[in-house]
C-alpha positions as CSV (number, residue, x, y, z in Angstrom):
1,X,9.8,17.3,-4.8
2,X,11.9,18.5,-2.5
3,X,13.2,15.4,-0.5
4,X,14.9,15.1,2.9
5,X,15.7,11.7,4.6
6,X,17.0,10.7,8.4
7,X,17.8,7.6,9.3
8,X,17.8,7.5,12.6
9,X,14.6,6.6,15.2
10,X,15.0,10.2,16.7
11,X,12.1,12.1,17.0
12,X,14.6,15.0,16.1
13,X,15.0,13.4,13.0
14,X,11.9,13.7,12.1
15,X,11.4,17.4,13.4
16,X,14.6,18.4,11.4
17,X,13.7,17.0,8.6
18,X,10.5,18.8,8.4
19,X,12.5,22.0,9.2
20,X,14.6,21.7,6.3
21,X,11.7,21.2,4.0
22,X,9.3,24.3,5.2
23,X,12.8,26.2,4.8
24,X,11.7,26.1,1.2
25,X,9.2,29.1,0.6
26,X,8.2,26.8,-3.1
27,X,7.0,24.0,-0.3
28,X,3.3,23.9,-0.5
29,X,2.5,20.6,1.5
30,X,4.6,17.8,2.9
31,X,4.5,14.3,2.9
32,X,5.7,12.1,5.4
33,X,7.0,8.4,5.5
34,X,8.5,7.1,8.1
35,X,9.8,3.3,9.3
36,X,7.3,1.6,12.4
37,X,10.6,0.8,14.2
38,X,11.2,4.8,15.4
39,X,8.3,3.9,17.3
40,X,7.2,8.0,17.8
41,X,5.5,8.7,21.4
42,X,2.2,9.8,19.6
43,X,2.0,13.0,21.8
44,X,5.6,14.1,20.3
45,X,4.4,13.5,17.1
46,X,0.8,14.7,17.3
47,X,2.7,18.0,19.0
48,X,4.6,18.4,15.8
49,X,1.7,18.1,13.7
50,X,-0.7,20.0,15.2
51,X,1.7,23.0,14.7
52,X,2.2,23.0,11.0
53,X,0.6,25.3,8.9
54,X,0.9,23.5,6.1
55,X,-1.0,20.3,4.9
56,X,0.7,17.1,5.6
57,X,-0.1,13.5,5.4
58,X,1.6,10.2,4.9
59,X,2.0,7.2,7.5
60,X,4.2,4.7,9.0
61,X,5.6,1.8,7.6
62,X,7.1,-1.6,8.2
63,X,10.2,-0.3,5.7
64,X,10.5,2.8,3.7
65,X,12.5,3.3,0.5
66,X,15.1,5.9,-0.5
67,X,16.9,6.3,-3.5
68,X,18.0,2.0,-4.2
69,X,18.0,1.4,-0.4
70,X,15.5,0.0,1.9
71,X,15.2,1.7,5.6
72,X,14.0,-0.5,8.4
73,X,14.5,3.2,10.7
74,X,14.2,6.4,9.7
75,X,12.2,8.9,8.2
76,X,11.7,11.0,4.7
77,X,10.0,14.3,4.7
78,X,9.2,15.2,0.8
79,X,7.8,18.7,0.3
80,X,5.4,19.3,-2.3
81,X,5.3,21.7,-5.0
82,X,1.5,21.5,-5.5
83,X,-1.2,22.6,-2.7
84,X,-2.4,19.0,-2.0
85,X,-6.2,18.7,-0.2
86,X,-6.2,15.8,2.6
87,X,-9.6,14.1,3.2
88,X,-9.6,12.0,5.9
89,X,-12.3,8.9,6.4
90,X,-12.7,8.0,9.6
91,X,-14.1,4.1,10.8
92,X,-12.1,2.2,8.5
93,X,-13.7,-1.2,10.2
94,X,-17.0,0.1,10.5
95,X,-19.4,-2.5,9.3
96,X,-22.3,0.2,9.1
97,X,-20.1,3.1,7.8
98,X,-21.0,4.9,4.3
99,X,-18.1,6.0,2.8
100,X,-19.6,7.0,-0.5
101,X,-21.5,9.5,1.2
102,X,-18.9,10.1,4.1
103,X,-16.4,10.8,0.6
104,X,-19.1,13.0,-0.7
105,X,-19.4,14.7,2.5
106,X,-16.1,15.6,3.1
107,X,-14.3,15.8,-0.6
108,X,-14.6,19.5,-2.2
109,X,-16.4,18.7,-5.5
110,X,-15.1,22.1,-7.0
111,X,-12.0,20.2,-9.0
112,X,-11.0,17.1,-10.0
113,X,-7.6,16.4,-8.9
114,X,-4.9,14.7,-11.3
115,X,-3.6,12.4,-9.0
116,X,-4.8,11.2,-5.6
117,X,-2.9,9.8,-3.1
118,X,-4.4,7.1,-0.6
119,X,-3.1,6.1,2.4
120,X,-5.3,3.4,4.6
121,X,-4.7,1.7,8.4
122,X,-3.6,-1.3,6.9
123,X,-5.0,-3.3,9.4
124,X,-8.7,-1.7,9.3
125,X,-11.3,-4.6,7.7
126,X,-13.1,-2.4,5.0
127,X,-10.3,-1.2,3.0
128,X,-11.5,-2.9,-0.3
129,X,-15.5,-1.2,0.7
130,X,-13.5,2.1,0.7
131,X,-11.6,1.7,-2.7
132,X,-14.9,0.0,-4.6
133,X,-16.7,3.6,-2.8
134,X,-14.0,6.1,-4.3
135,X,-14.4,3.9,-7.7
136,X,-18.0,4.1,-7.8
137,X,-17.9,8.2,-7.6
138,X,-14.9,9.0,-9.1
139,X,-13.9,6.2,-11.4
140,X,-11.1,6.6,-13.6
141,X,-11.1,10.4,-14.4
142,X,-7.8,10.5,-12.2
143,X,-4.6,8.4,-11.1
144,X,-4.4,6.7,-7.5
145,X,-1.3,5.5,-5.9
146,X,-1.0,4.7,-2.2
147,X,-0.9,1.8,0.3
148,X,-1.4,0.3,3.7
149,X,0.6,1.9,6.7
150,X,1.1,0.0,10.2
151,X,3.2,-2.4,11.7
152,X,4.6,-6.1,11.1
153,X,3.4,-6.8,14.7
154,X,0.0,-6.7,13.5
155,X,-1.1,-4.7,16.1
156,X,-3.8,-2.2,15.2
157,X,-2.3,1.8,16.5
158,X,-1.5,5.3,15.2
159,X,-0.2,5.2,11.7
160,X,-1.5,7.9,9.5
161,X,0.1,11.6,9.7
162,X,-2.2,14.3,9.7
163,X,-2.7,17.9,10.7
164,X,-5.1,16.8,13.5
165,X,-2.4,14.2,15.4
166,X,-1.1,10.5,14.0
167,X,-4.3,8.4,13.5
168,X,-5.6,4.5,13.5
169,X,-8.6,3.1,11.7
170,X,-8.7,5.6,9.1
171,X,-7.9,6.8,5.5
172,X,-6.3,9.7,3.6
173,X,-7.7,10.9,0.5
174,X,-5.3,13.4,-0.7
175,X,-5.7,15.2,-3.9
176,X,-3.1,17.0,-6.0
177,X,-2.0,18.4,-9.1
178,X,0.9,16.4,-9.9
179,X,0.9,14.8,-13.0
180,X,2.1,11.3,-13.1
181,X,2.1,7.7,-14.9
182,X,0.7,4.6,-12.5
183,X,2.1,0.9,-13.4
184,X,0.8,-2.5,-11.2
185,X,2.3,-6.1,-11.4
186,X,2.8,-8.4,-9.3
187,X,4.5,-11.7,-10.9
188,X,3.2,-14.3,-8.9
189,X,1.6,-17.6,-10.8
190,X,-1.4,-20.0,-10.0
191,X,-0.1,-23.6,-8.5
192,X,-3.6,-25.0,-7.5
193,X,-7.5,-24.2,-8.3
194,X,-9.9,-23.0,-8.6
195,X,-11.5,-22.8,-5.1
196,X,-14.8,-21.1,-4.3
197,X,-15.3,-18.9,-1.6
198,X,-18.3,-20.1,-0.3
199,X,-18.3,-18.7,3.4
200,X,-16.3,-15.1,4.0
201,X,-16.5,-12.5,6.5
202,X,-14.8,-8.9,5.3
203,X,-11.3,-10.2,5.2
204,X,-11.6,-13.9,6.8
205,X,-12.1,-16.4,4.3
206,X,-14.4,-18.9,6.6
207,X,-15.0,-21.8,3.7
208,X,-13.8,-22.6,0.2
209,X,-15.9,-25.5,-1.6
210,X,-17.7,-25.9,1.6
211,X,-14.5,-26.9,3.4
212,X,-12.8,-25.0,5.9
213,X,-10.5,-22.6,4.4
214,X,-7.3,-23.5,6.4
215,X,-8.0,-27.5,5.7
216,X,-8.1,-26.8,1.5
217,X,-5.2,-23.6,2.3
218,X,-2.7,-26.5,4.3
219,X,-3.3,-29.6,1.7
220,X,-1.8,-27.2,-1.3
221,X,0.8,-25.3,0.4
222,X,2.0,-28.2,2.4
223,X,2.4,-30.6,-0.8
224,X,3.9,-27.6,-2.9
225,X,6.3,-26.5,-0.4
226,X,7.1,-29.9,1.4
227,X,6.6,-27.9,4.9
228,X,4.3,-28.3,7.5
229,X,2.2,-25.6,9.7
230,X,3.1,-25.5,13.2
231,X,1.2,-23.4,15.8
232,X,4.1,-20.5,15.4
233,X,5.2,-20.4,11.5
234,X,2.1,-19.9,9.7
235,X,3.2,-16.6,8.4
236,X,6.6,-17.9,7.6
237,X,5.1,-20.5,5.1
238,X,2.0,-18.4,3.8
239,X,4.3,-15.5,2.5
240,X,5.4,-17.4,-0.4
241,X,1.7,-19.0,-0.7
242,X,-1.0,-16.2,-1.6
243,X,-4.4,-15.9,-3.0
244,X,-5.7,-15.0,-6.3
245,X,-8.9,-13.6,-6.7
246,X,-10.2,-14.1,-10.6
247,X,-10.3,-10.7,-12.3
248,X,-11.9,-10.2,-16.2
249,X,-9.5,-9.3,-18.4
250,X,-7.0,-8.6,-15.6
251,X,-4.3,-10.0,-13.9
252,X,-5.8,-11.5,-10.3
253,X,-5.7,-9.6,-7.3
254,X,-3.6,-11.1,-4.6
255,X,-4.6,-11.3,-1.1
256,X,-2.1,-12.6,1.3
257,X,-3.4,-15.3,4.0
258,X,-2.0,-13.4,7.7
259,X,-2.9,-15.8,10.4
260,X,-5.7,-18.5,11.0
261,X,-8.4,-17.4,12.1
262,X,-10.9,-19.5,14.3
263,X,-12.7,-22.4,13.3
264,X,-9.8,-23.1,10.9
265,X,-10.7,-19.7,8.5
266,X,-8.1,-17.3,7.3
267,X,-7.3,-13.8,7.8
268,X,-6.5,-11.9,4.9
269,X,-5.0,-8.5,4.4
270,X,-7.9,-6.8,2.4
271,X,-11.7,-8.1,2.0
272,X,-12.1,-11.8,0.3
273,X,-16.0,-11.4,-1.2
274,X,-18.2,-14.5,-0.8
275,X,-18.8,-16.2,-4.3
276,X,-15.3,-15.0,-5.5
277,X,-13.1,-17.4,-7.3
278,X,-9.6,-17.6,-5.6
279,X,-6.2,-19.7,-7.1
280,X,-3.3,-20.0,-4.4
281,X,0.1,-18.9,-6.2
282,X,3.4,-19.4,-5.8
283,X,6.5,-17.3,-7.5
284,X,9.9,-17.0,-7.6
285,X,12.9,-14.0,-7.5
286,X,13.1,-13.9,-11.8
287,X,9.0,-13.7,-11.6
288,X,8.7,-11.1,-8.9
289,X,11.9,-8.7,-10.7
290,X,10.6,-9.0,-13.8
291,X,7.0,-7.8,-12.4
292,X,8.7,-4.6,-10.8
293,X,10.6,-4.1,-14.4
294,X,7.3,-4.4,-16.2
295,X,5.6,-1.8,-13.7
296,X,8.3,0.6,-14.2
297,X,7.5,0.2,-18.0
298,X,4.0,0.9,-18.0
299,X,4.1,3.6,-15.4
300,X,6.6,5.2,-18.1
301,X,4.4,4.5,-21.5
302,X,1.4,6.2,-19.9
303,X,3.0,9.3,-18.5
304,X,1.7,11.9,-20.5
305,X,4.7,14.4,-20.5
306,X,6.8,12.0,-21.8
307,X,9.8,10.7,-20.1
308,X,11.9,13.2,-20.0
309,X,9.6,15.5,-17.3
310,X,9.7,12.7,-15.0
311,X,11.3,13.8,-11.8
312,X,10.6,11.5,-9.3
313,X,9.6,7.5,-8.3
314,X,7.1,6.8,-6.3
315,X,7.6,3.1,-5.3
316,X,5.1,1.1,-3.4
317,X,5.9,-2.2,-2.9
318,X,4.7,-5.0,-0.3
319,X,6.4,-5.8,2.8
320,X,5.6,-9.4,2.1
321,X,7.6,-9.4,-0.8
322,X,10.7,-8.1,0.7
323,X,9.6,-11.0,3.2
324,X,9.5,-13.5,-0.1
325,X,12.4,-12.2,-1.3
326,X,14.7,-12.0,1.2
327,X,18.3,-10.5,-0.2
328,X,17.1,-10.8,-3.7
329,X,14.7,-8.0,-2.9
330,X,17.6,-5.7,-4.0
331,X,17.3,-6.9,-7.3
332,X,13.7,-5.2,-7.5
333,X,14.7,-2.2,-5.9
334,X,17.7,-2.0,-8.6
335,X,15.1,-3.0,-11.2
336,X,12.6,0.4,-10.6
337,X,15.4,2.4,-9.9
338,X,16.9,4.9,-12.2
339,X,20.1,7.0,-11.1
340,X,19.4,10.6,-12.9
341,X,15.7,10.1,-11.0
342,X,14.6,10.5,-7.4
343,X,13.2,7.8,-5.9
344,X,11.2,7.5,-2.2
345,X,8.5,4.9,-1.2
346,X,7.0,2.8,1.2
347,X,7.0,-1.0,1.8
348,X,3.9,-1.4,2.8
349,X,0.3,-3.8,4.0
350,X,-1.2,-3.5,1.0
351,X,-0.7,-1.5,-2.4
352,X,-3.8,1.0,-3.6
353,X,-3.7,2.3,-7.2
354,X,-4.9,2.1,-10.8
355,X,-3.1,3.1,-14.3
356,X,-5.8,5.4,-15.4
357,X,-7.2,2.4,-17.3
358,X,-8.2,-0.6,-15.3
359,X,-10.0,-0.6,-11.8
360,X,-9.0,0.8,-9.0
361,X,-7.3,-2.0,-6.3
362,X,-6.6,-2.7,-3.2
363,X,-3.3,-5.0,-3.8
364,X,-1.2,-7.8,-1.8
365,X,2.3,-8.6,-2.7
366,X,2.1,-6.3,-5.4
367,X,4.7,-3.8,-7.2
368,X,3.5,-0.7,-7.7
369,X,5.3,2.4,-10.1
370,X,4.1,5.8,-9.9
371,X,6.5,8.5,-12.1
372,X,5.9,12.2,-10.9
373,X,6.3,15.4,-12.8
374,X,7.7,17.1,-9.9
């Protein structure tokens, strides 16, 4: 890839950047990742957009990584070597939307890509109805890596790039040749359950055991962490304090509690099922390194080139874990990064991938390692 980074709020940045890339005649598409603190006018950006003739995609972020260094402003423009196809699903919150026939609609059948990047609103409700969609058609002939773009503000607004403008409630499906190795971890350990989720709507967990969700949620975290919830540090407490939805013969799938909802339920980041069987978790900065180490690990042992042909990192990591982590997120960064390698990502609401071998996921708090050929 062919990698370009400003880290300034400047629209120019951004403009430049792309300049600098399409310079390249190799260049056959460009993503873009960029920090939600530049806080773009959408019509400059959408003005940009509109005028490439290349395909582009990508989205913005709470934090975006470069090399071992987290941006909170800025922007990187990577140009791709491969001619990568960009799908976009709209309706992302639509509780009457398709989207295994909208993806068979819209997604050219004619070739299978390698790898597939996916990029969601983070803040849409049916993310996890998407990703069981694209598993139940494609399953597990290719590699997905991608997450969850939008803001720390929690308010729902442009955040996907696309030839057609910035967009909100959506999802980019974007297929490409490049060959890469995917590994997922997350590090975080059960404190207390199991509860049932006996009442949930999409992402709000309304009951567990028959209780109201924040009543069973408040009883745990408060004993664990000797804190109490107060009307304005909910999320200050809950960040250390996620859900773990039982998996077969797989490490759970975290879901990180966001706000409470009404009637004492619980907003999650990503869909909660009814009838699921949830732990709450705890973890610490050795757990949550040595997660991002292991990730790095696998990603490497699956890559089929070997590693030697592995060019560049592709780290997506939560924003909730920098949260967690505080200074000692530096320590993970360290831990995925390797100095004779590139290395760009995305801190992001919500991690999307699968090795190849196990399902495909919509994570919380969870490391994810992708190695690229190119």
């Amino acid at each position: 890839m062919l990698i370009k980074v400003d880290r300034t709020k400047s629209i120019n940045g951004l403009k430049n950047c792309i300049s600098e890339v399409l310079s390249d005649k190799d260049v056959k598409g460009i993503m873009i990742l960029a920090c939600d603190e530049n806080s773009y006018k959408v019509e400059e950006v959408d003005s940009i957009l509109k005028g490439l003739s290349l395909p582009v995609f990508g989205g913005t972020f709470p934090e975006i990584i470069y090399g071992n260094e987290k941006l909170t402003t800025g922007v990187i423009v990577a140009g791709l070597s491969e001619d990568p196809e960009v799908t976009v699903i709209p309706d992302l919150s639509d509780d009457d939307a398709d989207y295994e026939k909208l993806i068979d609609e819209r997604f050219s059948h004619d070739k299978l890509p390698v790898t597939m990047f996916v990029f969601v609103d983070g803040l849409s409700k049916r993310i996890s109805a998407l990703i069981e969609a694209l598993f139940n058609i494609f399953g597990l002939e290719m590699n997905y890596i991608g997450g969850g773009a939008g803001s720390l503000s929690f308010e729902q607004k442009p955040c996907l790039f696309t030839n057609d403008g910035l967009l909100m409630d959506s999802s980019l499906l974007v297929s490409t040749n490049i060959k890469s190795g995917i590994g997922v971890k997350h590090g975080w350990e059960m404190i207390s359950g199991s509860f049932t989720v006996t009442e949930s709507n999409r992402n709000e967990i309304i009951s567990l055991d028959w209780k109201p969700a924040f009543d069973v949620y408040r009883e745990v975290v408060e004993e664990h962490s000797g804190k109490k919830f107060a009307d304005d540090n909910f999320f200050d407490i809950a960040k250390s304090y996620p859900f773990g939805i039982h998996k077969l013969d797989a490490e759970n799938i975290v879901r990180d509690p966001l706000m409470k909802g009404g009637e004492k339920s619980l907003i999650c980041v990503g869909e909660v099922p009814k009838n699921s069987v949830v732990d709450i978790l705890n973890g610490n900065r050795d757990s949550l390194v040595a997660a991002a180490t292991n990730a790095v690990k696998i990603a490497e042992e699956v890559f089929i080139p070997g590693r030697k042909s592995i060019k560049t990192t592709f780290f997506i990591d939560c924003i909730s874990r920098v949260l967690f982590l505080e200074e000692a997120f530096q320590d993970e960064l360290e831990a995925v990064f390797h100095p004779d390698i590139s290395m760009i990502g995305a801190l992001t609401l919500g991690e999307i991938a699968n090795s190849g071998k196990d399902y495909l996921e919509f994570y919380n708090k969870t490391a994810v390692v992708g190695v690229f050929d190119q």
